[in-house]
Backbone as CSV, one residue per row, in Angstrom:
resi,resn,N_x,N_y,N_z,CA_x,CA_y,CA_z,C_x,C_y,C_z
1,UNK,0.838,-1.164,0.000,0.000,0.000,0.000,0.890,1.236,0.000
2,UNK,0.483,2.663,-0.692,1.226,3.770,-0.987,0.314,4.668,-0.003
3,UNK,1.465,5.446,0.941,0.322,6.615,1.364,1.473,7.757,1.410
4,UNK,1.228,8.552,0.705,1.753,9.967,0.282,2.507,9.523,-0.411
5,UNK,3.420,9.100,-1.368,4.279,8.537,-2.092,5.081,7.635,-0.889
6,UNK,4.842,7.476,0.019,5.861,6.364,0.915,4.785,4.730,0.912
7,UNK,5.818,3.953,0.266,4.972,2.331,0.067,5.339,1.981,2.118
8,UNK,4.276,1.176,2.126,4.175,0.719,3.695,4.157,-1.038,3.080
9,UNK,5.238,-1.280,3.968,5.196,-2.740,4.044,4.431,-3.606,4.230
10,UNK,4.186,-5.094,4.132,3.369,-5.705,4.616,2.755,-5.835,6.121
11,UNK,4.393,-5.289,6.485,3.975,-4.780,8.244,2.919,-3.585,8.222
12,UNK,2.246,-3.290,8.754,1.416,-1.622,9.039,2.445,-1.158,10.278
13,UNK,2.560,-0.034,9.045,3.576,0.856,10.163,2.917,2.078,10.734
14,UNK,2.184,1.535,11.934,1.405,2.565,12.744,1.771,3.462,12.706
15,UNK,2.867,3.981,13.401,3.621,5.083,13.461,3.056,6.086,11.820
16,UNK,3.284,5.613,11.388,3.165,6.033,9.734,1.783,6.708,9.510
17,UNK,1.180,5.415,9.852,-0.462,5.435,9.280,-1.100,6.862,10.293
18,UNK,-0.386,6.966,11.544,-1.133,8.201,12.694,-0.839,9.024,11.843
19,UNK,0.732,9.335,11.753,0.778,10.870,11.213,0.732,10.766,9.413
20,UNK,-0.306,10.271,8.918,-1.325,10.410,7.584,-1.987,10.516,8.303
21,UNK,-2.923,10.060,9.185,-3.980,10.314,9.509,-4.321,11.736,9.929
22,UNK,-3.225,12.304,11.052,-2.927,13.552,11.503,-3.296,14.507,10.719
23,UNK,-2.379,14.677,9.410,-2.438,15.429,8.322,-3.817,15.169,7.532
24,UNK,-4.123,14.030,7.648,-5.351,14.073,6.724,-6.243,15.301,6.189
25,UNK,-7.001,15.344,5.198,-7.990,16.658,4.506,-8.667,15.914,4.110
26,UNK,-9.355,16.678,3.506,-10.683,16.337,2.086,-10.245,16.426,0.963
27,UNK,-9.001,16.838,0.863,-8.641,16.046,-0.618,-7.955,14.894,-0.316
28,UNK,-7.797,14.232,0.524,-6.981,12.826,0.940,-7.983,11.762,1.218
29,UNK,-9.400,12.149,1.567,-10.038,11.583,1.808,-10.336,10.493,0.979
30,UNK,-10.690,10.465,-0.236,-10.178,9.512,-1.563,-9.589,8.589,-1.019
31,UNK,-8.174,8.940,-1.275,-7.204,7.801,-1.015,-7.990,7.196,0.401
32,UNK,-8.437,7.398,1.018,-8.050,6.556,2.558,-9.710,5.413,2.291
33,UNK,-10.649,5.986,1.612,-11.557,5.259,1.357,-11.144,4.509,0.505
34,UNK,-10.772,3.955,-0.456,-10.340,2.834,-1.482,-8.966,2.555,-0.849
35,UNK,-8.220,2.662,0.437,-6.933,2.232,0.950,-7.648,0.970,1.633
36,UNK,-8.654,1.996,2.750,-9.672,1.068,3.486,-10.274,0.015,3.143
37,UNK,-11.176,0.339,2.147,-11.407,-0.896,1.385,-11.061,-2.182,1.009
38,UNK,-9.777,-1.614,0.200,-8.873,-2.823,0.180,-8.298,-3.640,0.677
39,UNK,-7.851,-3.065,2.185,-7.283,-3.516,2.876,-8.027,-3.615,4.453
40,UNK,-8.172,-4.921,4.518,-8.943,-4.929,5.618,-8.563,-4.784,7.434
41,UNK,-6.647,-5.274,6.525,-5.810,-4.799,8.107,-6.056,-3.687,8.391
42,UNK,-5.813,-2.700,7.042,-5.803,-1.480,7.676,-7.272,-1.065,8.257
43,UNK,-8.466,-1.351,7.704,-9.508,-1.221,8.224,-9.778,-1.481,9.612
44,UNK,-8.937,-2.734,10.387,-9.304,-2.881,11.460,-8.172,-2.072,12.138
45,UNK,-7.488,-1.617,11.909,-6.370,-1.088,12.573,-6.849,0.897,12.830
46,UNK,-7.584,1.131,11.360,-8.346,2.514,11.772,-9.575,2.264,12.800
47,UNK,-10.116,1.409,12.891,-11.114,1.163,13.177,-10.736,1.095,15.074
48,UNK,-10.104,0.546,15.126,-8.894,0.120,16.550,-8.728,1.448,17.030
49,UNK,-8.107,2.539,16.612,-7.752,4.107,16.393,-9.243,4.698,16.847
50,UNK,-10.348,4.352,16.942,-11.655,5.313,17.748,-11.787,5.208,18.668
51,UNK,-11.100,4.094,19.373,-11.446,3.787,20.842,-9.707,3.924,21.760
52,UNK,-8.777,5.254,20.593,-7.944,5.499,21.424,-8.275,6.427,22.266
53,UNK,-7.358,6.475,23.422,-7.807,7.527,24.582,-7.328,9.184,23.447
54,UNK,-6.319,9.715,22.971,-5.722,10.150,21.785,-7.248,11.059,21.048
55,UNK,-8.099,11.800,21.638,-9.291,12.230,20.775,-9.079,12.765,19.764
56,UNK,-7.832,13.185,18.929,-8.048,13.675,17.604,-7.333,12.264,16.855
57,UNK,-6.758,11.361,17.431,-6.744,10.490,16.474,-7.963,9.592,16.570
58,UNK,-8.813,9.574,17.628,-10.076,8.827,17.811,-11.324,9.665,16.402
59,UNK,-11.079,10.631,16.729,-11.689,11.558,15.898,-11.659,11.339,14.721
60,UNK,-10.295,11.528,14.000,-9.873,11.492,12.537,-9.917,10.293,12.351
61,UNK,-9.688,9.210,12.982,-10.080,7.823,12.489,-11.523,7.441,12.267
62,UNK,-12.184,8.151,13.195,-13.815,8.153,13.119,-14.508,8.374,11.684
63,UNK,-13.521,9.453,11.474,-14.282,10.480,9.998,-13.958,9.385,9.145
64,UNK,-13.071,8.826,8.964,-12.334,7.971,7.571,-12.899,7.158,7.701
65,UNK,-13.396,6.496,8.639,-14.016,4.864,8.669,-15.874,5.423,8.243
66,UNK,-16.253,6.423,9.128,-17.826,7.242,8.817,-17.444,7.057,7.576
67,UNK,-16.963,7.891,6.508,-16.733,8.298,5.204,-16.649,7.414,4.620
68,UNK,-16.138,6.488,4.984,-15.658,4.752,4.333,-17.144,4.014,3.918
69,UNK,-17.579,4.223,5.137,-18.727,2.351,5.494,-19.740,3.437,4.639
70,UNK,-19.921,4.321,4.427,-21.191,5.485,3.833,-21.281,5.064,2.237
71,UNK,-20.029,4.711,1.906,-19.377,4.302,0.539,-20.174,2.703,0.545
72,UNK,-19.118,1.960,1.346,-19.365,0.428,1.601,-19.881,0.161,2.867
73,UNK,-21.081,0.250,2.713,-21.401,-0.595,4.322,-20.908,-1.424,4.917
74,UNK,-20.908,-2.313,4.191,-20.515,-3.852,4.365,-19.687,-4.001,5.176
75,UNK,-18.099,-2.998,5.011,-17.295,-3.388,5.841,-17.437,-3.240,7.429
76,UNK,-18.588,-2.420,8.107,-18.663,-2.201,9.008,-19.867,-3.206,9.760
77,UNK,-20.743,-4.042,9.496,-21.905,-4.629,9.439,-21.304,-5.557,11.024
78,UNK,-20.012,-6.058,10.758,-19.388,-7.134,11.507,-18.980,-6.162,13.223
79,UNK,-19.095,-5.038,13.128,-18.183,-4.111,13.956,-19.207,-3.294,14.390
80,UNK,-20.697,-3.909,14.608,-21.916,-3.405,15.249,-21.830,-3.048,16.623
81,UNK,-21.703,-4.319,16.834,-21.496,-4.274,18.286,-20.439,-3.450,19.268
82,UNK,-19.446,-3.620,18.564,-18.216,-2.542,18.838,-18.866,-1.096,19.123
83,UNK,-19.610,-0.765,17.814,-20.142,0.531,17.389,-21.067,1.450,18.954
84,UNK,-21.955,0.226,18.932,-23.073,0.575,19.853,-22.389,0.563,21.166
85,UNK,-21.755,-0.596,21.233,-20.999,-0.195,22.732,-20.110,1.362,23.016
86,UNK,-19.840,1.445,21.936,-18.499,2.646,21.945,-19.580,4.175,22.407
87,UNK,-21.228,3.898,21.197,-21.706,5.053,21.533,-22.328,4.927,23.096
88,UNK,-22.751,3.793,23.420,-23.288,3.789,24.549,-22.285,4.474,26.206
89,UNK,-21.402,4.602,25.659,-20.400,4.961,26.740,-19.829,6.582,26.389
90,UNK,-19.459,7.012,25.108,-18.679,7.734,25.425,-18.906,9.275,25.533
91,UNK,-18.564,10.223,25.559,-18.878,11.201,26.127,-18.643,12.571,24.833
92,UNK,-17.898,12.362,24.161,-16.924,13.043,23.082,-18.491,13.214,22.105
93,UNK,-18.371,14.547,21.957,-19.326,14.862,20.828,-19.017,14.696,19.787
94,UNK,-18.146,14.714,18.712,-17.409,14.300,17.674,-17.861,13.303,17.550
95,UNK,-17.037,11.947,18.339,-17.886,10.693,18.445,-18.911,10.532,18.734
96,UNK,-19.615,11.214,19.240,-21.362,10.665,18.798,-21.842,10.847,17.720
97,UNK,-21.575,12.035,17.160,-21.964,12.290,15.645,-21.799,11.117,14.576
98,UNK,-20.478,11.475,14.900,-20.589,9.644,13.838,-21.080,9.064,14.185
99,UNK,-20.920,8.348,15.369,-21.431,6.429,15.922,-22.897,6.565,15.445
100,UNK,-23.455,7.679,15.762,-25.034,8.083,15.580,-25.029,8.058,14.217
101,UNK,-24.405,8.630,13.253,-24.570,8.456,11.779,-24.484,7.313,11.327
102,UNK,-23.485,6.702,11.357,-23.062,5.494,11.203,-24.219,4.204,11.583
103,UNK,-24.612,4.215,12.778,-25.570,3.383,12.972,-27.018,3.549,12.515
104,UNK,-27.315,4.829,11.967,-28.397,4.984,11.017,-28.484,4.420,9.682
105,UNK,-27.464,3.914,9.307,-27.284,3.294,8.348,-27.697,1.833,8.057
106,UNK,-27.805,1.321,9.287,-28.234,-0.155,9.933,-29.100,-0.877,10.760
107,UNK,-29.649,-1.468,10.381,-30.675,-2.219,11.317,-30.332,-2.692,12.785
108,UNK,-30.556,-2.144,13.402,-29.966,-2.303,15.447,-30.315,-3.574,15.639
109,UNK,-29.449,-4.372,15.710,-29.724,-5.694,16.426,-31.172,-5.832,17.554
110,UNK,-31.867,-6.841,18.102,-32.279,-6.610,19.154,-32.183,-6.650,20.293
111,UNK,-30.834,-7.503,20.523,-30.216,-7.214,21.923,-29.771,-5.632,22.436
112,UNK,-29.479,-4.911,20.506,-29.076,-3.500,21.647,-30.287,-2.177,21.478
113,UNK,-31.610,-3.187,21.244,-32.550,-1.491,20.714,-33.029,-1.081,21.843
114,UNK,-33.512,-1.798,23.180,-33.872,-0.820,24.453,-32.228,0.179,24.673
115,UNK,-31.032,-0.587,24.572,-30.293,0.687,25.108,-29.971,2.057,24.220
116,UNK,-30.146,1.323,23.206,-29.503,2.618,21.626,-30.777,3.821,22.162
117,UNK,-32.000,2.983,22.280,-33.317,3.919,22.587,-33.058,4.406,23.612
118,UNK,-32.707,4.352,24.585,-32.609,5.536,25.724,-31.248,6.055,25.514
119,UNK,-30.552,5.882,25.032,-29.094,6.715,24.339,-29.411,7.395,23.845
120,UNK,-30.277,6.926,22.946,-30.534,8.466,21.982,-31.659,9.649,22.483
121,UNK,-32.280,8.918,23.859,-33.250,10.062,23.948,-32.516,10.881,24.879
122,UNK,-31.763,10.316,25.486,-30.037,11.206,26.288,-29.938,12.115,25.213
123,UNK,-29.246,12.155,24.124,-28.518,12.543,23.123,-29.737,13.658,22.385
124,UNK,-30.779,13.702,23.022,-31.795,14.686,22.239,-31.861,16.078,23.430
125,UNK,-30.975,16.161,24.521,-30.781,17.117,25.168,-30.761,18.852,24.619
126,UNK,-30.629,19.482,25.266,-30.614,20.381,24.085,-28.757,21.190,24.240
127,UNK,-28.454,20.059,25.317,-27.121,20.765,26.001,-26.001,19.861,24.326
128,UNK,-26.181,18.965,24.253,-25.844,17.799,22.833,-25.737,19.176,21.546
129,UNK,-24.408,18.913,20.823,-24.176,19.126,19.684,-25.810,19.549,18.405
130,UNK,-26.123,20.133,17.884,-27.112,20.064,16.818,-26.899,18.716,16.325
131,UNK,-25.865,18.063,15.567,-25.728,17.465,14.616,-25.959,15.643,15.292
132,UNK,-25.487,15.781,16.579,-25.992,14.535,17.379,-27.170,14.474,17.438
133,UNK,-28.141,15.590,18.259,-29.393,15.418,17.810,-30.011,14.901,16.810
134,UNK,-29.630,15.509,15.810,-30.470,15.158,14.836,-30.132,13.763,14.023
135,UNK,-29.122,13.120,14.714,-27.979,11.845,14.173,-29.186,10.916,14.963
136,UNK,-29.064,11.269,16.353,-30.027,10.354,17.680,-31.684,10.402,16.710
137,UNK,-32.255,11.505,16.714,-33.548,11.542,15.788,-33.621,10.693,14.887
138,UNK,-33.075,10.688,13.643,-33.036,10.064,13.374,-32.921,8.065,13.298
139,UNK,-31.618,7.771,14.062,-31.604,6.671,14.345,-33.047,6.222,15.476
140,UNK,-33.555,7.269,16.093,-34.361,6.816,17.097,-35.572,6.395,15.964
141,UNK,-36.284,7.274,15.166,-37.201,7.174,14.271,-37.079,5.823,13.018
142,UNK,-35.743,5.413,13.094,-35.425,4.334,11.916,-35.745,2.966,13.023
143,UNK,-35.643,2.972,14.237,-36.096,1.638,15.224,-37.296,1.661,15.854
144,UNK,-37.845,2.889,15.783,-39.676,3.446,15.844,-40.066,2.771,14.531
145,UNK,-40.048,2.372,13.709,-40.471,2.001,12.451,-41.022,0.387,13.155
146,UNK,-40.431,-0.084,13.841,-40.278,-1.597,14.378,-41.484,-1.463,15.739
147,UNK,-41.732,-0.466,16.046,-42.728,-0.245,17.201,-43.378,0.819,17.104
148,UNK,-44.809,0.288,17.306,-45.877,1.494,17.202,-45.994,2.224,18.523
149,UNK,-45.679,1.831,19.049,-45.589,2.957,20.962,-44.685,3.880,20.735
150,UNK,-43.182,3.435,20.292,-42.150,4.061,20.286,-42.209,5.312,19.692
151,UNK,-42.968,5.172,18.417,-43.519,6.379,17.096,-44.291,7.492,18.131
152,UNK,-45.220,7.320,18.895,-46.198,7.992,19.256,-45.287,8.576,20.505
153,UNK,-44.352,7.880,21.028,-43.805,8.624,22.459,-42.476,9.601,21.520
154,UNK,-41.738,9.161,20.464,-41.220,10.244,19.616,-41.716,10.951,19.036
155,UNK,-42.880,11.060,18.215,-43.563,12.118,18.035,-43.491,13.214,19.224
156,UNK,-44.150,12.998,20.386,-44.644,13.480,21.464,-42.826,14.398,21.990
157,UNK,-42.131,13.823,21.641,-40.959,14.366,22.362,-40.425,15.267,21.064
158,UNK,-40.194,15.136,20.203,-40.197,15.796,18.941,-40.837,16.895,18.810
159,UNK,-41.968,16.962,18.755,-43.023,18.124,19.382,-42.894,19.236,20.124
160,UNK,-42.207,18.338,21.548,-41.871,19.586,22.242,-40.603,19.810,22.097
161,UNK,-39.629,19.203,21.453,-38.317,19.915,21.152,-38.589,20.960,20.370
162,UNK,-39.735,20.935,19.379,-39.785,21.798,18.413,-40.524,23.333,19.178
163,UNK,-41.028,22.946,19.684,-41.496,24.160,20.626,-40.192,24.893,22.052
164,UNK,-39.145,24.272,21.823,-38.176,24.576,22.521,-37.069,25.291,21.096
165,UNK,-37.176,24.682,20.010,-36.572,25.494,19.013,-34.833,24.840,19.093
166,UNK,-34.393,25.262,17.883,-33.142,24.542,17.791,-32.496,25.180,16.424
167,UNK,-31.222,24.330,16.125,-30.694,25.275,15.019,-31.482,24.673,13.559
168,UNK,-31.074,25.747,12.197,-31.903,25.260,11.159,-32.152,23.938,11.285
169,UNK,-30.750,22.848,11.411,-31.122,21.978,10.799,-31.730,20.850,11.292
170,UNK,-31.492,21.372,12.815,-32.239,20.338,13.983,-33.880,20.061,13.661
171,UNK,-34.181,21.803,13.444,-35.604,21.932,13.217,-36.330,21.353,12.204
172,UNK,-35.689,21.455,10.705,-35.777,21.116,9.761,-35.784,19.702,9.383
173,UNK,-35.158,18.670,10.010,-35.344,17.477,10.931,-36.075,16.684,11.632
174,UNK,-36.336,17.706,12.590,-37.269,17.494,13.290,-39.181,17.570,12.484
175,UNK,-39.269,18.677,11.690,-40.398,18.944,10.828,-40.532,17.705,10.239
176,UNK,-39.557,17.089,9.223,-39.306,15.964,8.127,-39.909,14.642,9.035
177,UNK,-39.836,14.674,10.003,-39.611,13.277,10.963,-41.180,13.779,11.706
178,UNK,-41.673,14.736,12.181,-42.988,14.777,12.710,-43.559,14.319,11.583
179,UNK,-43.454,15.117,10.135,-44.508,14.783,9.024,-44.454,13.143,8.894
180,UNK,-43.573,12.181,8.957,-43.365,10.924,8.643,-44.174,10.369,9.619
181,UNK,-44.201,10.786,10.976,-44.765,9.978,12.367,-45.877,10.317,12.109
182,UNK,-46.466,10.996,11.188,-48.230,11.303,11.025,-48.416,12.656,11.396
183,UNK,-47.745,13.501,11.996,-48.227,14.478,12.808,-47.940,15.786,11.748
């Protein structure tokens, strides 16, 4: 594998792979999605990198793997559980955004939909990031699909977030997702 013109051995040379990662942009982003892909060491090895203590390499590994599985799901399908545990614990707004994006993408097991469901109604605070919110909304409304109580007690909380007000896109969100719940 080539990353910046330096070939990396069959070994993964961590050291290496952090500071690409470090530097990383949005024009690099490319490369690291079809690196990922291909390579599944390295996939588990970025993937390894979210649950460092290290929050901007937890971070920047977050984005590349988000950016990745958005491309290919697939590769992440196996690394559910990981996922949900990681959001169920951690505290880092950055990382919720993703884990919350990311798991909207997927059908919640049923061993973890009572906890994802009160995670995310945590995560609908108004003290929470905009973009978590509306990450949690979402995922909450994609496992409301599976229960008719659940719909009617999100509606109901939805409602009054909206009467508490939020940024464009929370709101705008929030509108899209009342109209779907019937309301």
């Amino acid at each position: 594998m080539i990353i910046s013109a330096k070939e990396i051995p069959n070994e993964l040379n961590e050291e290496l792979i952090k500071k690409e990662i470090f530097t990383t942009g949005i024009q690099e982003l490319e490369f690291w999605k079809s690196a990922v892909k291909e390579d599944k060491r390295l996939f588990n090895l970025i993937f390894g990198y979210i649950f460092s203590a290290d929050h901007r390499l937890a971070w920047r590994s977050c984005w590349i793997i988000d950016t990745t599985t958005a491309v290919f799901p697939d590769l992440l399908a196996e690394k559910l559980p990981d996922l949900i545990n990681a959001l169920l614990v951690t505290k880092d707004g950055s990382l919720k955004r993703h884990f919350t994006r990311m798991l909207c993408r997927y059908p919640i097991p049923d061993q973890y939909q009572t906890a994802i469901v009160d995670r995310c109604f945590e995560l609908l605070l108004p003290s929470e990031p905009a973009a978590v919110r509306v990450n949690a909304m979402q995922l909450l409304f994609n496992i409301a699909q599976l229960f008719p109580d659940l719909k009617v007690e999100l509606a109901l909380v939805i409602e009054n977030l909206v009467e508490e007000g939020g940024s464009a896109g929370f709101m705008n969100r929030a509108q899209k997702l009342l109209l779907q719940l019937g309301h």
